[in-house]
Backbone bond lengths (Angstrom), bond angles and torsions (degrees), N, CA, C in turn:
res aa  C-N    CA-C-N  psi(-1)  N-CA   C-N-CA  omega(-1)  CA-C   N-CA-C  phi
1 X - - - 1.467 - - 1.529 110.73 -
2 X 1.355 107.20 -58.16 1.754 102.94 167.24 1.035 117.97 -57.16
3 X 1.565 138.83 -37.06 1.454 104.45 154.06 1.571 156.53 -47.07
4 X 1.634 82.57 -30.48 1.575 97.59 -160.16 1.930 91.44 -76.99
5 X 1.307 105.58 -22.60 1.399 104.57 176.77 1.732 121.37 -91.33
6 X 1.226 106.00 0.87 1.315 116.26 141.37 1.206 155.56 -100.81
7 X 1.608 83.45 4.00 1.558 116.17 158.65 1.808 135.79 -72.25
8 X 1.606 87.73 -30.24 1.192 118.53 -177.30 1.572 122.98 -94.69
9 X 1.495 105.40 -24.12 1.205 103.57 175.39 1.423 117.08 -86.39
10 X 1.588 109.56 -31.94 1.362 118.48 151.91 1.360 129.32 -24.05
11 X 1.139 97.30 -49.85 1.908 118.04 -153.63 1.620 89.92 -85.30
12 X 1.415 100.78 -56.05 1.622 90.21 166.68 1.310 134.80 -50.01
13 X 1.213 120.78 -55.35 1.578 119.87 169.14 1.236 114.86 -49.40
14 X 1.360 121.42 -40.32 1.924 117.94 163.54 1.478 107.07 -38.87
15 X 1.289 107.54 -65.91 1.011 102.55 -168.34 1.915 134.78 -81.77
16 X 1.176 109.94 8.48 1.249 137.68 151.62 1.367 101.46 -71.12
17 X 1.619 133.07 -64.90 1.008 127.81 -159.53 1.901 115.67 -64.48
18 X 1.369 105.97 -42.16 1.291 120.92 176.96 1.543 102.97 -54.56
19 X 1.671 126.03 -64.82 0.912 105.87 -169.73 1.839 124.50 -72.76
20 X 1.574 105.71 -7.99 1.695 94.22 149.01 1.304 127.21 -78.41
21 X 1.461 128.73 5.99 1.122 127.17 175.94 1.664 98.46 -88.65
22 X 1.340 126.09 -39.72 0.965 116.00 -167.06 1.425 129.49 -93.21
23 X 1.655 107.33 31.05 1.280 130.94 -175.20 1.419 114.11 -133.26
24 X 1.440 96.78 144.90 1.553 124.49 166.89 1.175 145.39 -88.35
25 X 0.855 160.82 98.31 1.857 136.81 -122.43 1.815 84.39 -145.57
26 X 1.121 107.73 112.71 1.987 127.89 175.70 1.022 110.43 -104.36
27 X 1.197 133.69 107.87 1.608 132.71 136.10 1.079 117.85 -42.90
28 X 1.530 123.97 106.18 1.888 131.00 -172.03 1.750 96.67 -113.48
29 X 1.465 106.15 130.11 1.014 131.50 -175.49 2.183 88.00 -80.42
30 X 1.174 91.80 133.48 1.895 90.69 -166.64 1.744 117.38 -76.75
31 X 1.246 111.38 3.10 1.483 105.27 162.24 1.575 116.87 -88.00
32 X 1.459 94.57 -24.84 1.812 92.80 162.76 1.536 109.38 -69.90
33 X 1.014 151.21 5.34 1.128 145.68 -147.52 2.157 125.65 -55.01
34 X 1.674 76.90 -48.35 1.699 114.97 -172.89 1.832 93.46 -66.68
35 X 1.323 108.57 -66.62 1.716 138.80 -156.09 1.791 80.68 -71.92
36 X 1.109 126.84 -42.64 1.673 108.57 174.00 1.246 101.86 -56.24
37 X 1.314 124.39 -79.14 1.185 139.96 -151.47 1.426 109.45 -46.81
38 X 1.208 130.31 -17.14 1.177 151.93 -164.24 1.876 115.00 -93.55
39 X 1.789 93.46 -47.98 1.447 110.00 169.01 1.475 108.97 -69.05
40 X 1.040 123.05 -52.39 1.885 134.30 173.88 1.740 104.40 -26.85
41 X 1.469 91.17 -58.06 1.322 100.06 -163.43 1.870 106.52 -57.54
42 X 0.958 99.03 -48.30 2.057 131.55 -168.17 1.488 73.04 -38.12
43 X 1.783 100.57 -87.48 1.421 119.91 -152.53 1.513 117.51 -44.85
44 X 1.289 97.41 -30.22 1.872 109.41 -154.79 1.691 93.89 -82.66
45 X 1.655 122.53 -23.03 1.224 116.56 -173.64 1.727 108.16 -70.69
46 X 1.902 90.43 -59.03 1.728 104.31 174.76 1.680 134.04 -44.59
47 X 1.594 93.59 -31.36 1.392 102.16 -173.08 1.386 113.23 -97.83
48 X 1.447 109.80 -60.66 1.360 115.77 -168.51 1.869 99.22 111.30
49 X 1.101 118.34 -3.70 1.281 119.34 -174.68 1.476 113.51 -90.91
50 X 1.114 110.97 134.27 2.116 96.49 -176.58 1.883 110.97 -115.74
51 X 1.466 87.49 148.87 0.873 102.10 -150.90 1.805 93.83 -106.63
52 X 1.359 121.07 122.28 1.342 119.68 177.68 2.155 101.95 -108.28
53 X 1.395 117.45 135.94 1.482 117.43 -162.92 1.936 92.65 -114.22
54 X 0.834 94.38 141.47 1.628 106.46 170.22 1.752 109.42 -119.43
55 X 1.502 107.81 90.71 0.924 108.08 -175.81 1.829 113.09 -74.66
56 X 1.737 135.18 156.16 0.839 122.83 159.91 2.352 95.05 169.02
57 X 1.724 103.49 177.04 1.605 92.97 -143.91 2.343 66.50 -71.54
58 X 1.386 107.69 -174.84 1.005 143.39 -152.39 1.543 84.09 -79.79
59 X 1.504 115.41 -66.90 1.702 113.87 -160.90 1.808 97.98 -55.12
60 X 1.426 108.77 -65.50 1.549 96.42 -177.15 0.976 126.33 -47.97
61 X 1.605 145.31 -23.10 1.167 141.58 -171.38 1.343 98.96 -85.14
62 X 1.326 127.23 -22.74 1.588 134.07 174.00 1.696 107.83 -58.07
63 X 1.198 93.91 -63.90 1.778 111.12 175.80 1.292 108.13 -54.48
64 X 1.480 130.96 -52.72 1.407 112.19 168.95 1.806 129.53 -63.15
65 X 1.327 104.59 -34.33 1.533 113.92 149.01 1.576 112.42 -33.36
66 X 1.408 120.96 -95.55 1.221 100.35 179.66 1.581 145.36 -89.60
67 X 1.642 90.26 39.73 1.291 101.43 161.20 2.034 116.65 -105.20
68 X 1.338 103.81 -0.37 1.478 109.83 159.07 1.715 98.63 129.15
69 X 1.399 129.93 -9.42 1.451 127.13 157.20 1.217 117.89 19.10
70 X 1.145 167.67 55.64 1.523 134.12 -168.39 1.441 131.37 -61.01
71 X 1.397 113.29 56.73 1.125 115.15 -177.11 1.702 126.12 -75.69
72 X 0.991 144.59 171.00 1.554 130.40 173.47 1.597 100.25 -91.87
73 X 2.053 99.82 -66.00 1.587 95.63 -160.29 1.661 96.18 -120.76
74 X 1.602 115.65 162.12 1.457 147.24 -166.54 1.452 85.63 -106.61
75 X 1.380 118.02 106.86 1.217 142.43 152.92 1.935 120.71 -86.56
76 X 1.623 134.20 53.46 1.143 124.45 -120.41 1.398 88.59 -109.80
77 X 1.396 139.06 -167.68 1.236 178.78 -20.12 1.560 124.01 128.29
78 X 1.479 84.17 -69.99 1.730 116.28 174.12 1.508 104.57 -148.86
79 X 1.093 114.42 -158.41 1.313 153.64 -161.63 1.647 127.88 -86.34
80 X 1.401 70.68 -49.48 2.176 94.63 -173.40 1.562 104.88 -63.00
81 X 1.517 117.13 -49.01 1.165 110.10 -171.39 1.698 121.21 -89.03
82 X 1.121 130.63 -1.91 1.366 136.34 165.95 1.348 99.11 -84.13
83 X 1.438 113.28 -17.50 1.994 93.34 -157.53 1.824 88.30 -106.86
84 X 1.327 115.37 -0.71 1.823 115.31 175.81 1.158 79.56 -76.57
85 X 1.387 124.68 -63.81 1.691 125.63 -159.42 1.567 106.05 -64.01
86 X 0.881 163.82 14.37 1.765 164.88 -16.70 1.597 94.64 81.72
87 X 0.938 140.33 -80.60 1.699 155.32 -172.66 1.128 96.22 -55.00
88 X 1.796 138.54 -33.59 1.319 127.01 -125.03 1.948 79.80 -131.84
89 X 1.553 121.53 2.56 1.218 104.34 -145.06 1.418 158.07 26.89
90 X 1.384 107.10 55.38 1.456 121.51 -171.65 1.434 96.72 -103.96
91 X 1.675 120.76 -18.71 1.352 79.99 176.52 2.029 101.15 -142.30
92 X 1.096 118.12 178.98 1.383 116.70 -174.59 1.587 122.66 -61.67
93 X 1.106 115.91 -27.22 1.837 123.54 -172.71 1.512 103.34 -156.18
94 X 1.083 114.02 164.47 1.455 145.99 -170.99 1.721 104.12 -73.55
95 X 1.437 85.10 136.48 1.662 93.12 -166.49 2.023 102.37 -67.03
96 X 1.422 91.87 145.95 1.585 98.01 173.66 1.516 112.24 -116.61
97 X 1.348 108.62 118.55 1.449 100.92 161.70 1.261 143.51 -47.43
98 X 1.122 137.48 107.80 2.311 134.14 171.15 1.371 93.99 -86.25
99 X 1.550 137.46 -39.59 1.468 91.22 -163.67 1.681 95.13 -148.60
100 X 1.141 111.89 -171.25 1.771 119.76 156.15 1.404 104.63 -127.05
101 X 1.258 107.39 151.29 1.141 118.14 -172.27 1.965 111.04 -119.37
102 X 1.261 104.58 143.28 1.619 110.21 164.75 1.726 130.54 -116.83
103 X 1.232 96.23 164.57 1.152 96.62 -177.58 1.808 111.24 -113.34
104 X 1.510 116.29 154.27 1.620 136.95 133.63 0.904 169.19 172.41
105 X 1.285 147.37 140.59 0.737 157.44 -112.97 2.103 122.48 -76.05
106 X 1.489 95.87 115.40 1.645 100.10 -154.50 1.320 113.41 -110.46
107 X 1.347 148.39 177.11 1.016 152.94 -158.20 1.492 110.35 178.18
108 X 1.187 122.77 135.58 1.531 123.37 -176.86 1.758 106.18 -139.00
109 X 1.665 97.56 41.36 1.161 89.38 -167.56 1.805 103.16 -140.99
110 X 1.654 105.80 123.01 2.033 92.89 -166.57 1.487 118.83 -85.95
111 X 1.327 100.37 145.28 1.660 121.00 -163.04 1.771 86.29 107.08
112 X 0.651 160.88 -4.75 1.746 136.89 -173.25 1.400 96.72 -131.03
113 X 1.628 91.33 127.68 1.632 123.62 -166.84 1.371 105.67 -115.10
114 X 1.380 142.12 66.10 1.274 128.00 120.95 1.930 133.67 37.58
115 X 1.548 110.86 59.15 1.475 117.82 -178.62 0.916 116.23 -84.81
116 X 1.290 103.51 162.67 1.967 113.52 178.71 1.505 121.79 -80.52
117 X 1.640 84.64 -10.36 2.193 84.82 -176.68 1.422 84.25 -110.94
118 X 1.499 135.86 22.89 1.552 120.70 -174.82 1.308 113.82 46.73
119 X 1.061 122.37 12.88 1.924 96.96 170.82 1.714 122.72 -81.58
120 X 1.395 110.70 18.25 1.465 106.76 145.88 1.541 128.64 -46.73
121 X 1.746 97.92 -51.86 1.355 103.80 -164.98 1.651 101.30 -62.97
122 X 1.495 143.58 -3.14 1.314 129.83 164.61 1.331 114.00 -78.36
123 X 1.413 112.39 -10.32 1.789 120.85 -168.06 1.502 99.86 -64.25
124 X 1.616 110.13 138.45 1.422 120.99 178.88 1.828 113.59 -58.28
125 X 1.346 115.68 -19.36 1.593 145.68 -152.98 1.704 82.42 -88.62
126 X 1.383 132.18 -26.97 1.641 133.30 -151.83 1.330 87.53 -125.39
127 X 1.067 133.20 112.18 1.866 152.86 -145.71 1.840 93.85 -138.20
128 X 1.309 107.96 -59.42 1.824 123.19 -173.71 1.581 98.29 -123.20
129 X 1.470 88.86 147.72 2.061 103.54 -174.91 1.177 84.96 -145.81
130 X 1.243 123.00 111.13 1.819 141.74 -176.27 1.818 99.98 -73.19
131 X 1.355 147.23 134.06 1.248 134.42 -166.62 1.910 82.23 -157.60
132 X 1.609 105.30 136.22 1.496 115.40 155.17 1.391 95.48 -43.94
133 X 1.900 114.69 155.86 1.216 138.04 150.47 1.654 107.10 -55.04
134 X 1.430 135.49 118.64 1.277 120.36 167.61 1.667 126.06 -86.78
135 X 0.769 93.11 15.61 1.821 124.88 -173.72 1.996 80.57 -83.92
136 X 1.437 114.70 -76.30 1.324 127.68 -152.07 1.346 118.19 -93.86
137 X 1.483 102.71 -26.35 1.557 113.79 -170.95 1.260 114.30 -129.32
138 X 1.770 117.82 109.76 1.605 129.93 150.97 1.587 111.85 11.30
139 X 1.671 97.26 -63.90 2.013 110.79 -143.77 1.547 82.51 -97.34
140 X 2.180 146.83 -2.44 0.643 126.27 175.33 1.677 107.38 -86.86
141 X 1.261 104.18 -16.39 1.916 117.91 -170.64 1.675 102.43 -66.88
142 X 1.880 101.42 -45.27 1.341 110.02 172.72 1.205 127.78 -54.69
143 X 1.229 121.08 -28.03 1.675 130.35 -163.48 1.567 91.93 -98.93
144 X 1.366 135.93 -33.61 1.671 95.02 165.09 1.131 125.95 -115.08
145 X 1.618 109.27 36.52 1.677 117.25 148.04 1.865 87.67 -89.25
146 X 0.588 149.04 -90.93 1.437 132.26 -162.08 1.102 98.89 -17.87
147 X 1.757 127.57 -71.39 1.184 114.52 -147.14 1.720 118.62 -65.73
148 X 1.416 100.39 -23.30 1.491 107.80 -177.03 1.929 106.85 -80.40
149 X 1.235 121.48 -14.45 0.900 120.41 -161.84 1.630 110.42 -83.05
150 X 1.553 90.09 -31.81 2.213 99.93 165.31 1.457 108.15 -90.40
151 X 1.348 116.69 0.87 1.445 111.08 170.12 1.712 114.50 75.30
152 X 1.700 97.67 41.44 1.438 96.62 -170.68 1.617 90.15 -141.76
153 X 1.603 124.48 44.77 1.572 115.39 168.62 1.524 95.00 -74.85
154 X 1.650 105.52 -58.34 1.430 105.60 -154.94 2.124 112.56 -68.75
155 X 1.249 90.57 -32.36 1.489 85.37 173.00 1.739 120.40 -77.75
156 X 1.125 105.93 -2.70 1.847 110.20 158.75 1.617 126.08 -140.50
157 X 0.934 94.02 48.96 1.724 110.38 -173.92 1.454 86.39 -96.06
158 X 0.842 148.58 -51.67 1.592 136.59 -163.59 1.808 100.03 -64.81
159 X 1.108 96.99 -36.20 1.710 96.36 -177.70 1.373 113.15 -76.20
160 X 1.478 124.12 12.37 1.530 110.55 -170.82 1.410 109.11 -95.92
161 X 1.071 118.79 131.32 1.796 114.48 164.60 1.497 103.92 -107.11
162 X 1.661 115.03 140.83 1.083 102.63 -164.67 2.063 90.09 -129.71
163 X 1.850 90.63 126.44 1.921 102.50 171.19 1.426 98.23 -78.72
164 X 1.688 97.08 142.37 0.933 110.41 163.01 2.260 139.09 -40.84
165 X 1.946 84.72 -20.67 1.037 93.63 169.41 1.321 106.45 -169.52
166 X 1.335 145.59 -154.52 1.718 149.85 -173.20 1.114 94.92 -77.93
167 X 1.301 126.09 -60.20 1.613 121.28 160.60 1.600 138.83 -29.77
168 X 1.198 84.11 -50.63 2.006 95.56 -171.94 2.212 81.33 -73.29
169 X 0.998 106.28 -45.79 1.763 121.98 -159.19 1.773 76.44 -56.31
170 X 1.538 136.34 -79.96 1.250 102.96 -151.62 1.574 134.91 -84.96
171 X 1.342 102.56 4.42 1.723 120.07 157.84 0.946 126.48 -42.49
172 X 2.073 108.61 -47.76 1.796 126.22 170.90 1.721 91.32 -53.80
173 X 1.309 97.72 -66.23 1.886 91.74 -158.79 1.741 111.69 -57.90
174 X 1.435 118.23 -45.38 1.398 106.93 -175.01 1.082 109.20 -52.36
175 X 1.867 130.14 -57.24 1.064 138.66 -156.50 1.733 104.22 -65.62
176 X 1.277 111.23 -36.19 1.278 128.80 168.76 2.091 105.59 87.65
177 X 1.452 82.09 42.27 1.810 96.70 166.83 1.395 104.13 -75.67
178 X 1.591 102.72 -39.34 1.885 95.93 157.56 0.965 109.73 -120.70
179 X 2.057 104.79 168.09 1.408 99.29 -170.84 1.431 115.62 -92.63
180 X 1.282 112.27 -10.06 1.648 112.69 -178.64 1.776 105.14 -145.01
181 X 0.965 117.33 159.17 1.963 112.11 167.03 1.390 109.42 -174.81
182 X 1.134 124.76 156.87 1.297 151.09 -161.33 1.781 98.57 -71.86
183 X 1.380 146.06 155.69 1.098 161.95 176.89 1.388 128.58 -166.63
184 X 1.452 97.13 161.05 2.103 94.80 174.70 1.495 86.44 -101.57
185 X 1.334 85.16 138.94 1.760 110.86 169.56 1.425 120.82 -37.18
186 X 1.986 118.41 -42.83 0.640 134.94 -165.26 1.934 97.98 -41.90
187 X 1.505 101.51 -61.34 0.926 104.77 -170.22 1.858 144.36 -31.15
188 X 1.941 76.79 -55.76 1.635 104.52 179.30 1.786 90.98 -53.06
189 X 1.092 121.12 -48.56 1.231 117.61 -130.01 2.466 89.29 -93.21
190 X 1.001 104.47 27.30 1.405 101.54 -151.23 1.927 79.12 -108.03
191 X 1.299 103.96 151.91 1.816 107.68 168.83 1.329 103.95 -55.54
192 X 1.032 130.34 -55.70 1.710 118.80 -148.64 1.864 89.20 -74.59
193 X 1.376 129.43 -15.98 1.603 106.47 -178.38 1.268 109.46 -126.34
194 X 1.582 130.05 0.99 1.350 131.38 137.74 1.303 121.39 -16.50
195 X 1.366 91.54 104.32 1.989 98.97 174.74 1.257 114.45 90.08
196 X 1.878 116.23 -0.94 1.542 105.67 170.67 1.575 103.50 -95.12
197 X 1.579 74.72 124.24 2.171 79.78 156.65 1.719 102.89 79.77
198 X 1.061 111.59 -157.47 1.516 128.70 -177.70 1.615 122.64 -160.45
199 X 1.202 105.14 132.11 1.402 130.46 -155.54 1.549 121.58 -129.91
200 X 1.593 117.82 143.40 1.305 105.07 -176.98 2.157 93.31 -135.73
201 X 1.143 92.07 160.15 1.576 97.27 175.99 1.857 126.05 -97.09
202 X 1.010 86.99 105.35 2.066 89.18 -163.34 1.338 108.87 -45.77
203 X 1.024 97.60 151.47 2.014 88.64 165.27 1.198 115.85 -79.25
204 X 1.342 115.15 131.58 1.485 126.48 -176.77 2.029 110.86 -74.41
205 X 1.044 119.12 -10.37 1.239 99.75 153.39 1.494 137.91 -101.55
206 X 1.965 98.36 26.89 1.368 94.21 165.24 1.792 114.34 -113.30
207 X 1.646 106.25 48.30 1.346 114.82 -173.18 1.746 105.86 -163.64
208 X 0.747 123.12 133.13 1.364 136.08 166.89 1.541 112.62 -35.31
209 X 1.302 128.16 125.76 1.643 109.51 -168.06 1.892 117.66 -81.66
210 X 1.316 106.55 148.20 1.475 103.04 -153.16 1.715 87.31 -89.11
211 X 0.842 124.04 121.95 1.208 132.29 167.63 1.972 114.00 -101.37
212 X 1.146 110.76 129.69 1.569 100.75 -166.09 1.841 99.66 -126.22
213 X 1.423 112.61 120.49 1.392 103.41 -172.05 1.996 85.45 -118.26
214 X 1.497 85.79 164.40 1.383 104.93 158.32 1.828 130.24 -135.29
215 X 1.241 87.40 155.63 1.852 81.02 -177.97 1.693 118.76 -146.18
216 X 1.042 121.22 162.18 1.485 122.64 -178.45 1.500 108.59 -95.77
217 X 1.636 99.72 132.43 1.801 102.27 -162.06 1.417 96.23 -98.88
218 X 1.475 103.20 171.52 1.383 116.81 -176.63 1.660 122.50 -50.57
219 X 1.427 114.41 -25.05 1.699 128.58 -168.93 2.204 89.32 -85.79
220 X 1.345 102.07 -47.78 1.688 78.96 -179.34 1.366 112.11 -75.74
221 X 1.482 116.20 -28.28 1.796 115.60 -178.89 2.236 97.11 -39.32
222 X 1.670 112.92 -65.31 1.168 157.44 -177.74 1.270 74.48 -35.84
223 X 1.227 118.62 -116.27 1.868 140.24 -140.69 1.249 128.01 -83.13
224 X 1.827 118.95 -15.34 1.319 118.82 -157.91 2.002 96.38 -163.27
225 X 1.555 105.60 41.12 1.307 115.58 -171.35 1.739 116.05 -44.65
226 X 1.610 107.95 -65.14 0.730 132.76 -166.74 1.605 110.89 -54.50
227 X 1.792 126.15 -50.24 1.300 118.07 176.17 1.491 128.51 -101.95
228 X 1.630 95.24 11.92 1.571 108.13 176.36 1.938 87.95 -93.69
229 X 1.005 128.95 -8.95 1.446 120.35 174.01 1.540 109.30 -99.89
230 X 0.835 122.01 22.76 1.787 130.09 -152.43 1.595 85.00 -117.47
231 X 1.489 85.82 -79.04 1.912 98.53 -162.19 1.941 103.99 -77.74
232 X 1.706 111.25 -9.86 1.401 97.16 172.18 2.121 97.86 -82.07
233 X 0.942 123.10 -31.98 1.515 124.94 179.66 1.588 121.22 -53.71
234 X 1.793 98.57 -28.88 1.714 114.74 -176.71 1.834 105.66 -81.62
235 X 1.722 104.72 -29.75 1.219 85.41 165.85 1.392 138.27 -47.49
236 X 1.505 114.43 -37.68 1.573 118.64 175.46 1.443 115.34 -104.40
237 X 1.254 100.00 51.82 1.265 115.64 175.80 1.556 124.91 -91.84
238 X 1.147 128.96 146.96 1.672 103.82 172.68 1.631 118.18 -66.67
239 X 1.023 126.24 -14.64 1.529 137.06 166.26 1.731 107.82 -47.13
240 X 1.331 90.35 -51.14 1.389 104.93 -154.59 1.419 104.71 -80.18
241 X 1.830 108.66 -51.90 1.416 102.82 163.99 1.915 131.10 -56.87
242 X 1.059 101.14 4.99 1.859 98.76 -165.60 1.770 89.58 -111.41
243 X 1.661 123.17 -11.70 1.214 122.98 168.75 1.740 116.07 -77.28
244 X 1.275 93.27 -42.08 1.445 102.98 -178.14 1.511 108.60 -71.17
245 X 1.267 127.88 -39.72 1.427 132.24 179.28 1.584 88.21 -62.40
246 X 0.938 132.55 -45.84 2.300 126.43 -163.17 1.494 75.86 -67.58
247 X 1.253 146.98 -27.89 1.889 132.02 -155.92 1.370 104.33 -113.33
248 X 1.428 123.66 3.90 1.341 134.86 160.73 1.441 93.28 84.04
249 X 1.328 127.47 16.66 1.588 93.54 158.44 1.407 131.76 -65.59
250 X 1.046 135.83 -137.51 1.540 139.53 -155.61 1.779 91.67 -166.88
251 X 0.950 132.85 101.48 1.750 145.33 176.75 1.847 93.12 -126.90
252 X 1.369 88.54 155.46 1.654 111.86 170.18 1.492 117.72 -103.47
């Protein structure tokens, strides 16, 4: 009997072990959120390999990175923070860009109309303007070069509430804790928020362009080489680019 139950516990730990072999674990910067979920699916059909996503805004997932995370791959925002983690040696090579990202501006709330020069956000009707943290988040850095760029930070800075990340940011707006806020397109444009609310697309030359790279960190180089290079390779894939184009990014 004690064998056969040390037979089993065996067999179990194999098989615990296999199925961490046969996983991927991503840090997703949270405006990718939709456009991950989307790649998971792609990859997880073709391969058989699964893909687990750690959603959260770009800076924290940095900070948990080098506070010991075990993540494989840097799913980021921009640039700055894969290439500190690059600077910081966390991970094997230099971050590569897949896409750019945009922003705009949404509202899920009726009577509020959504303009191209933003002068809603002075409307008495616009009380809260939901904005990424720019401390944490890429698309929050973007939203007040926009806002400074029409010359309306300081005349609606009191109205800003700021999510912890693109995520926490479109909860305010769906739920409609605010009445309007800044977003990546990806979002609007994703099934689950298709058709909520109303939305307009900023002009991209009143913001710095979001460039979003990713890279493989030092724990997948380490423990999980082989399929943290698999599904980081599918990112620049044509699969991958014709997903990101359906989420409105911008790929070459």
């Amino acid at each position: 009997m004690k064998q056969i139950l040390l037979s089993v516990v065996f067999l179990l730990r194999m098989l615990y072990a296999t199925a961490q072999e046969n996983k991927v674990t991503v840090a997703v910067a949270a405006n990718m959120q939709y456009a991950a979920n989307k790649l998971k699916e792609k990859f997880e059909q073709e391969t058989g390999i699964k893909i687990e996503i750690i959603l959260g805004s770009s800076g924290k997932l940095t900070q948990q990175i080098m506070e010991g995370a075990p993540y494989d791959i840097f799913i980021s925002a921009d640039t700055k923070y894969p290439s500190e983690l690059y600077k910081n040696k966390f991970t094997s090579d230099t971050p590569r860009v897949y896409a750019k990202g945009l922003l705009v501006l949404w509202t899920n709330k009726e009577g509020i109309d959504p303009s191209k020069d933003l002068t809603v956000l002075l409307s008495g009707s616009v009380k809260k303007i939901a904005v990424a943290n720019p401390q944490t988040a890429p698309y929050g850095v973007a939203a007040e070069e926009i806002l400074k760029h029409y010359n309306l930070y300081e005349k609606v800075k009191s109205k800003l509430v700021f999510g912890e990340s693109i995520s926490q940011t479109n909860q305010f707006i769906i739920s409609q804790s605010a009445d309007i806020g800044f977003t990546a397109k990806s979002v609007v444009l994703s099934d689950e928020m298709k058709g909520k609310g109303k939305w307009i697309d900023i002009d991209s030359k009143s913001y710095s362009p979001i460039a979003q790279a990713a890279v493989i960190l030092k724990h997948g180089v380490e423990t999980n080489k082989t399929l943290s290079e698999k599904f980081y390779n599918y990112l620049y894939s044509k699969t991958a680019k014709d997903i990101f184009r359906q989420f409105g990014y911008i790929v070459k």
